[in-house]
N, CA and C of each residue as an Amber inpcrd file, in Angstrom:
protein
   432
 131.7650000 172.1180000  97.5290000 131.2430000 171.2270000  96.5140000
 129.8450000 171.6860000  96.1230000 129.2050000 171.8050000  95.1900000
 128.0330000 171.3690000  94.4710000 127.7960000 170.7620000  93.7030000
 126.2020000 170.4240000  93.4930000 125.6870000 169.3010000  92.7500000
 125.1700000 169.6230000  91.8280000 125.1260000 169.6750000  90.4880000
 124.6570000 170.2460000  89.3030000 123.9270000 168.9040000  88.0730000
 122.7030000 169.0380000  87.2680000 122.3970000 168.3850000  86.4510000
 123.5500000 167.8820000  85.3640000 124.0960000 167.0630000  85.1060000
 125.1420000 166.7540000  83.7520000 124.8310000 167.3100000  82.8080000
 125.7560000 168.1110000  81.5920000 125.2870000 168.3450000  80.2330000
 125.6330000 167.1790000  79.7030000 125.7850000 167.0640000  78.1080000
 126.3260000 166.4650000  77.1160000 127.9840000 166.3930000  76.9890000
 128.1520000 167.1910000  77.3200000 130.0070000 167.6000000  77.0180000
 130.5990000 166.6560000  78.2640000 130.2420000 166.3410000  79.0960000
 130.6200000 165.9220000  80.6240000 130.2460000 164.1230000  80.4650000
 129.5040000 163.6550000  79.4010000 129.4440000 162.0780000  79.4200000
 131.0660000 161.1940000  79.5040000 132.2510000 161.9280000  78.7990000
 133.6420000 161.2070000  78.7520000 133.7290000 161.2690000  80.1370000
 133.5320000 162.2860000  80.8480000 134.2410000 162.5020000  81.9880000
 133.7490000 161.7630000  83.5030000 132.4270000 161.7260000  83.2170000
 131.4990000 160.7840000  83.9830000 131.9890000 159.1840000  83.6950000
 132.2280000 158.9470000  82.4410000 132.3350000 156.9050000  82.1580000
 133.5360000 157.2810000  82.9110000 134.7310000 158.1000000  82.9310000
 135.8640000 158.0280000  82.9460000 135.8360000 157.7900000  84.4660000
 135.0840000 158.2950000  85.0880000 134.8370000 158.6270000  86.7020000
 134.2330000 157.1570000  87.0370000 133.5460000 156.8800000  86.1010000
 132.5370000 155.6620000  86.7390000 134.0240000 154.3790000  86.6060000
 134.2870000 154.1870000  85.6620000 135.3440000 152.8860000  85.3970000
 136.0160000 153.0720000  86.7960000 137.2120000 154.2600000  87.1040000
 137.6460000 154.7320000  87.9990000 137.6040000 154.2340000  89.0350000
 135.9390000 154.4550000  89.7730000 136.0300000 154.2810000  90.9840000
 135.5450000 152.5110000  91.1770000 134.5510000 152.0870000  90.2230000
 134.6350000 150.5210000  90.0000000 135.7140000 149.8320000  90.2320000
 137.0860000 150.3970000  89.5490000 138.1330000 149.5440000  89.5930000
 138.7840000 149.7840000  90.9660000 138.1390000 150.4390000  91.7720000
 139.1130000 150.3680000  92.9100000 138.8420000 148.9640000  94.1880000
 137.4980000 148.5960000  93.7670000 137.3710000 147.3200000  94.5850000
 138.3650000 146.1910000  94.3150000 139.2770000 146.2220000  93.4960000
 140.0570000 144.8930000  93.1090000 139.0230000 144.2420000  92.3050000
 138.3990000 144.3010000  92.1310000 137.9690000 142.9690000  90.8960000
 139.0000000 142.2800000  89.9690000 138.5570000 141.5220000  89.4150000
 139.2630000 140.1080000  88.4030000 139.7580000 141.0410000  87.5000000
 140.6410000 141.3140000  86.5370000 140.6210000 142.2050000  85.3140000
 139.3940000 141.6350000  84.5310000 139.1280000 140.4550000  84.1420000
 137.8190000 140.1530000  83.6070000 136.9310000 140.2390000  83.6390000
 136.5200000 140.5020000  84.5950000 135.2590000 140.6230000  85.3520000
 134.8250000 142.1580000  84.7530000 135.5450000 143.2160000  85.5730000
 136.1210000 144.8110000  85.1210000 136.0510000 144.7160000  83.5460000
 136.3010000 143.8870000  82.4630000 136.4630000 144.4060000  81.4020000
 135.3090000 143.9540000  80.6150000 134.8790000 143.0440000  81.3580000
 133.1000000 142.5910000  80.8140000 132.1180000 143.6770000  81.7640000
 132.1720000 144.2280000  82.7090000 131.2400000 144.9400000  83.7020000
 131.1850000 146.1210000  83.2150000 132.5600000 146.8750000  83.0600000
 132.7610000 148.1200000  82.7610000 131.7870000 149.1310000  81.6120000
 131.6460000 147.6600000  80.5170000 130.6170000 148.8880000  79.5410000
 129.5880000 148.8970000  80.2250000 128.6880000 147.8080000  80.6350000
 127.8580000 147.9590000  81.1150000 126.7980000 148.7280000  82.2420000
 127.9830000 149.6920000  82.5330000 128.1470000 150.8140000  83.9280000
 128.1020000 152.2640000  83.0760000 128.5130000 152.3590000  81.5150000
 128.6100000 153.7930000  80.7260000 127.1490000 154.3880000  80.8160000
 127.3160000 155.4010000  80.6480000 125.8100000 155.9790000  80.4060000
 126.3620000 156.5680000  79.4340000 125.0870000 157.5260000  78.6430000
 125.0270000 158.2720000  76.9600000 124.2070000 159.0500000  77.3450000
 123.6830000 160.0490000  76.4510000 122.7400000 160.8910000  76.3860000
 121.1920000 160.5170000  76.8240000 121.0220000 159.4800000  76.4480000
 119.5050000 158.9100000  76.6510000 119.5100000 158.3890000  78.1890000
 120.6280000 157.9160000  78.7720000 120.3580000 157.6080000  80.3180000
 119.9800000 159.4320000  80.6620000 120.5460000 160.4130000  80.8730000
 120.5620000 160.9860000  80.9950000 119.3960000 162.1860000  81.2290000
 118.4680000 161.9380000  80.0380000 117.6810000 162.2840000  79.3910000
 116.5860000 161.4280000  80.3830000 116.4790000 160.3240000  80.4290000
 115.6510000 159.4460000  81.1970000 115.8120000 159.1520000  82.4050000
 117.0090000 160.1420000  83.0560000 117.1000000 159.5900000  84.7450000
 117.3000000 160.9800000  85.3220000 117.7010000 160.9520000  86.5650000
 117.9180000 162.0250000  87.7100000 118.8590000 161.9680000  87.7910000
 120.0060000 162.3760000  87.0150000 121.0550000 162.5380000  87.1300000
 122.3280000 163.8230000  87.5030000 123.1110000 163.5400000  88.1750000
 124.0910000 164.4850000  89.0760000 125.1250000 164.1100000  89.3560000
 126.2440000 165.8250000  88.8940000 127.4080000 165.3630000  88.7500000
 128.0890000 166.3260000  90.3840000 128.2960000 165.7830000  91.4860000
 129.5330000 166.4800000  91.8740000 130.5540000 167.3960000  91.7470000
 130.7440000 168.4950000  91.3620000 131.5720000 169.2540000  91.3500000
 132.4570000 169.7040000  92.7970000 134.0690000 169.7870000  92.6400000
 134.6180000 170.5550000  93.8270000 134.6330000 171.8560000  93.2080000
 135.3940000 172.8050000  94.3490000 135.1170000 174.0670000  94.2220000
 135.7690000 174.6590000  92.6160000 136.9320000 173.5720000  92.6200000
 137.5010000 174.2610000  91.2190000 137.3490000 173.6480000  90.2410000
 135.7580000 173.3300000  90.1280000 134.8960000 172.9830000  88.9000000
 135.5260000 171.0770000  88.4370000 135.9290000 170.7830000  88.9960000
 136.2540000 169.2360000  88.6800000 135.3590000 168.1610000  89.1690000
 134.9530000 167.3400000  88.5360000 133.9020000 166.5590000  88.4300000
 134.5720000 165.6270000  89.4360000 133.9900000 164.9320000  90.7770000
 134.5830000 164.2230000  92.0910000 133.6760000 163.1360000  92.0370000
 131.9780000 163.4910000  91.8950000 131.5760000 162.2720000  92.1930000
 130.2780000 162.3920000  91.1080000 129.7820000 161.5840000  90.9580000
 128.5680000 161.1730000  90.4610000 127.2820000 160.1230000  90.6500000
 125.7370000 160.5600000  90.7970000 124.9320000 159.5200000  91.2420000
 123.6520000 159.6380000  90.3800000 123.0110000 159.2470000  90.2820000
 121.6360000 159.1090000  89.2630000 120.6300000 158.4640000  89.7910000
 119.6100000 159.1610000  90.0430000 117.9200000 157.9920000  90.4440000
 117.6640000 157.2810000  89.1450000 116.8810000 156.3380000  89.2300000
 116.0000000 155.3020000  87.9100000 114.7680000 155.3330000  88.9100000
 113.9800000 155.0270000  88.1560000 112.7950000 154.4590000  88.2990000
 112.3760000 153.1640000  87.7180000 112.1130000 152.5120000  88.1260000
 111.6410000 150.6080000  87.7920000 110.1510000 150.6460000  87.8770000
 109.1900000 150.3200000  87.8630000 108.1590000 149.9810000  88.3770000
 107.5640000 150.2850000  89.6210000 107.4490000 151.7020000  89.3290000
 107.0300000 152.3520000  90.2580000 108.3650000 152.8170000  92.0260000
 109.2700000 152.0100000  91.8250000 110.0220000 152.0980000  92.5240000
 111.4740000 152.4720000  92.2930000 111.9920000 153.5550000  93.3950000
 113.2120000 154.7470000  92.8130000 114.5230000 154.0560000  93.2280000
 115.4530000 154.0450000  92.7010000 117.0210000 153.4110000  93.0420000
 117.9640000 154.0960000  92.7490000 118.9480000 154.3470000  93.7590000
 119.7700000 154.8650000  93.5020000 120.7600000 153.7560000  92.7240000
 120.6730000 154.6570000  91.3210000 121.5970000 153.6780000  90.2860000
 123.0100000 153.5800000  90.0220000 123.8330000 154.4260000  90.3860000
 124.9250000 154.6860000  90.3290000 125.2910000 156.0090000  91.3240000
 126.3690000 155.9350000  92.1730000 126.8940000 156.8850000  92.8560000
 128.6140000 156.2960000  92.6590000 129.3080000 157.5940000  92.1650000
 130.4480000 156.8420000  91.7410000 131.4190000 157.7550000  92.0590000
 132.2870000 157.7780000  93.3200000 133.6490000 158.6590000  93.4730000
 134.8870000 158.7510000  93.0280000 135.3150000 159.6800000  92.6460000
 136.4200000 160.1340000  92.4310000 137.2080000 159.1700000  93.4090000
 137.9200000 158.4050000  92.7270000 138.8350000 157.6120000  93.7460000
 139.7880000 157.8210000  95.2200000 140.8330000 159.1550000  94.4640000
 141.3310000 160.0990000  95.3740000 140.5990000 160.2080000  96.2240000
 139.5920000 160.7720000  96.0160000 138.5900000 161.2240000  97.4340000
 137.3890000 160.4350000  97.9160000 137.6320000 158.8710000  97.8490000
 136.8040000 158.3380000  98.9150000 137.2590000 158.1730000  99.7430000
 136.4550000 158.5450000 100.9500000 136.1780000 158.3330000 102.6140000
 136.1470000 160.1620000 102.8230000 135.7610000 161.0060000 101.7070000
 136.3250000 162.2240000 102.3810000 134.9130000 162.8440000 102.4070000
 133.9490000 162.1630000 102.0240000 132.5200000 162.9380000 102.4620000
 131.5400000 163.1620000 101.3390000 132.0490000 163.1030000 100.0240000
 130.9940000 163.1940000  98.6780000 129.9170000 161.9030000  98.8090000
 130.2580000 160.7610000  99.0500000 129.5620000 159.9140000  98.7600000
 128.0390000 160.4450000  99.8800000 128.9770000 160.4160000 101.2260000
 127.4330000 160.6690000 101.9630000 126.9940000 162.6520000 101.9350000
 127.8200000 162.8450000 101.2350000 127.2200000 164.5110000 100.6620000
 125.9830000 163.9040000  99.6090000 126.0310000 163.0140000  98.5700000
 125.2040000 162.4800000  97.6340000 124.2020000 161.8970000  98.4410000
 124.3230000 160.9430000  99.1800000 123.3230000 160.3470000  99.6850000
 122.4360000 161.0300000 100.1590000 122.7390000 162.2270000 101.0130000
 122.1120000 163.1780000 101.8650000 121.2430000 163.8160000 100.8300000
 121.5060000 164.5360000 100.0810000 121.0750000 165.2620000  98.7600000
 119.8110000 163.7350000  98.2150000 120.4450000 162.6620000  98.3560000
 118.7690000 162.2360000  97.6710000 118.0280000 161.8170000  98.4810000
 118.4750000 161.5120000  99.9700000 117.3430000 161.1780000 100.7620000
 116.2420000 163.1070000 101.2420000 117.3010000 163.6560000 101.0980000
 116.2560000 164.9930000 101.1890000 115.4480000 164.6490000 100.2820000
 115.9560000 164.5400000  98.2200000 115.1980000 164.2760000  97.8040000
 113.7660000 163.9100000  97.7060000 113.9320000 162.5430000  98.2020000
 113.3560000 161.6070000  97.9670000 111.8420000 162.1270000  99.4110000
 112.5420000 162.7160000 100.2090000 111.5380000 163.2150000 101.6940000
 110.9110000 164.4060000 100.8720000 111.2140000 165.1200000  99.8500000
 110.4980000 166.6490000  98.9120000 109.4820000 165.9710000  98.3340000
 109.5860000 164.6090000  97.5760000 109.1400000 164.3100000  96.4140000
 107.8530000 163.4520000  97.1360000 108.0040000 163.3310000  98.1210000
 107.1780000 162.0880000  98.8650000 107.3930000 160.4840000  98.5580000
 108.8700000 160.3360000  98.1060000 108.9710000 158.9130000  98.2040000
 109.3650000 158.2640000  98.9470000 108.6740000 156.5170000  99.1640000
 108.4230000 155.9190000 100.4580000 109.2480000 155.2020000 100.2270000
 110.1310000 154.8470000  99.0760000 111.2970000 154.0810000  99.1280000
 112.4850000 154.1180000  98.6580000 113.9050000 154.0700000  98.6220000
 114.6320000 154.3130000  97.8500000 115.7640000 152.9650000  97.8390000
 116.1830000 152.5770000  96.7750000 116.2450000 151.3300000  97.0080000
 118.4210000 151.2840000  96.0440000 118.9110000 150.3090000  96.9310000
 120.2830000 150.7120000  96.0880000 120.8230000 149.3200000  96.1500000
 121.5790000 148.7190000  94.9230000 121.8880000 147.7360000  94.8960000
 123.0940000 148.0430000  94.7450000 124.3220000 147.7240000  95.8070000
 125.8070000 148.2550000  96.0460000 126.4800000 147.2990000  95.5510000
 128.0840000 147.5730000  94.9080000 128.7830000 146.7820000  95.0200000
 128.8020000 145.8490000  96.5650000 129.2030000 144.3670000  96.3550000
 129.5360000 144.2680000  97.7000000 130.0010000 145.0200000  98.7750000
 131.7020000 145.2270000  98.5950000 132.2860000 145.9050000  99.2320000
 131.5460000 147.5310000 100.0240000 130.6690000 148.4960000  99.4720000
 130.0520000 149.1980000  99.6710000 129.0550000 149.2040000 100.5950000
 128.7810000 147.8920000 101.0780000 127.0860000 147.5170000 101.5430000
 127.4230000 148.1560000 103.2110000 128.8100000 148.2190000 103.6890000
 129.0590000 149.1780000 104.8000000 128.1350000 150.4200000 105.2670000
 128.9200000 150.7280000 104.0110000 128.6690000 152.2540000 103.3480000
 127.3580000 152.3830000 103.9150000 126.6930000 151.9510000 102.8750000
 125.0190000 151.9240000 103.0460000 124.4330000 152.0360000 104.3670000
 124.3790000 151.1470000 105.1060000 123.9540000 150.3830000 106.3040000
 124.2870000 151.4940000 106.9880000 125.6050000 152.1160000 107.0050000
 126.2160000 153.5750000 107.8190000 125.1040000 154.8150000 107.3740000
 124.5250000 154.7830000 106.1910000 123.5620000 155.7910000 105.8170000
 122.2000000 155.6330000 106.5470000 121.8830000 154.8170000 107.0670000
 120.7360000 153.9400000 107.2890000 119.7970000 153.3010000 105.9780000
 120.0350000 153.1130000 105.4040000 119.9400000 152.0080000 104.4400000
 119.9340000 150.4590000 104.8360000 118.2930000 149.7980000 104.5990000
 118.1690000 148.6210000 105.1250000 118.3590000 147.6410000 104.1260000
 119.1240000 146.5840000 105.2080000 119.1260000 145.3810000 103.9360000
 117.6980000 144.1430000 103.5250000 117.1600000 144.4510000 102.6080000
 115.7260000 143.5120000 102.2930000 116.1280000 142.3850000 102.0160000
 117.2360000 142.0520000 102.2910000 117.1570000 140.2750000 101.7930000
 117.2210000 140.2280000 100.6850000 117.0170000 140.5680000  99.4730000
 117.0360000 140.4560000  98.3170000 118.2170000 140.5370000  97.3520000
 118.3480000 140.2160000  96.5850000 119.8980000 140.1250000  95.8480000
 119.4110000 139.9710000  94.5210000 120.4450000 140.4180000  93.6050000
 120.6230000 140.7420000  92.6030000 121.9540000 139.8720000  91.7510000
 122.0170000 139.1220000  90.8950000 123.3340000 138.5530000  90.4240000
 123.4600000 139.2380000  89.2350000 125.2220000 139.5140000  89.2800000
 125.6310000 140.2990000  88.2570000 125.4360000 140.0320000  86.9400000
 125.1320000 140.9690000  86.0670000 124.9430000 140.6170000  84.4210000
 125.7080000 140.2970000  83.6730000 127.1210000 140.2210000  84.6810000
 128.2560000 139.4890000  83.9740000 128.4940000 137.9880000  84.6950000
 128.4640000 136.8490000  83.7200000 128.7640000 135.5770000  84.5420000
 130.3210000 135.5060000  85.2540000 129.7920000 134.6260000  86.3930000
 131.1280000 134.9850000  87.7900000 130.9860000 136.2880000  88.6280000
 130.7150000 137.2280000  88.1010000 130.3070000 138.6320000  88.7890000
 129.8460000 137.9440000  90.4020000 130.2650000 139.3010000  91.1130000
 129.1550000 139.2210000  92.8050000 127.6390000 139.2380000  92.6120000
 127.2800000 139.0990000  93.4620000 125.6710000 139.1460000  93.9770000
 125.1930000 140.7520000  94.2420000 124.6810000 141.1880000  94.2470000
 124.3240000 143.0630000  94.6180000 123.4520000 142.7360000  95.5150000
């Protein structure tokens, strides 16, 4: 696998990846069909974030993740697998790749607001939970 910057040509293939692996938590169909745009990126996320696409060896796009910056503080904004292949090691191949990051750059925090279901995940990375929560931008949505 490697990790490469996204071009332009690769945005279908990224939403296509992102819906993908969203829908594998079971959500409501409603929920999913109000959430879903709201998860696309375009050229200008792109342009304005740290963004990275996963590649396997025979050039197919598996996973995807992106830093933001908020106010002074970095988040991992999206990390999104290839469905097929979760539990097989991209996700914490990504993670690894930004906590090096984030140890190059000298940042003291990195901050990720998970689907529920995911918050495992995390906690398995060492990723602490601050108490803090987030409610979804779709009404009925989970808590992050």
């Amino acid at each position: 696998m490697r990790i490469v910057r996204p071009e332009k040509n690769s945005i279908a293939r990224i939403n296509a990846l992102i819906c993908a692996s969203k829908s594998v938590w079971n959500y409501p169909s409603e929920y999913l069909k109000a959430a879903l745009p709201l998860l696309q990126i375009d050229e200008n996320y792109l342009a304005q974030n740290l963004a990275f696409e996963i590649l396997a060896n025979e050039g197919k796009i598996v996973g995807f993740f992106a830093i933001t910056e908020k106010n002074g503080d970095r988040y991992l904004d999206h990390l999104w697998v290839e469905p097929s292949r979760i539990r097989s090691g991209i996700g914490r191949f990504a993670c690894e790749f930004v906590s090096q990051m984030a140890k190059n750059k000298g940042w003291h925090n990195l901050f990720v607001l998970p689907d529920p279901p995911a918050n495992g995940f995390y906690e398995k990375l060492g990723f602490q939970n601050t108490g803090s929560s987030v409610s979804s931008r779709v009404s009925g949505g989970p808590v992050f």
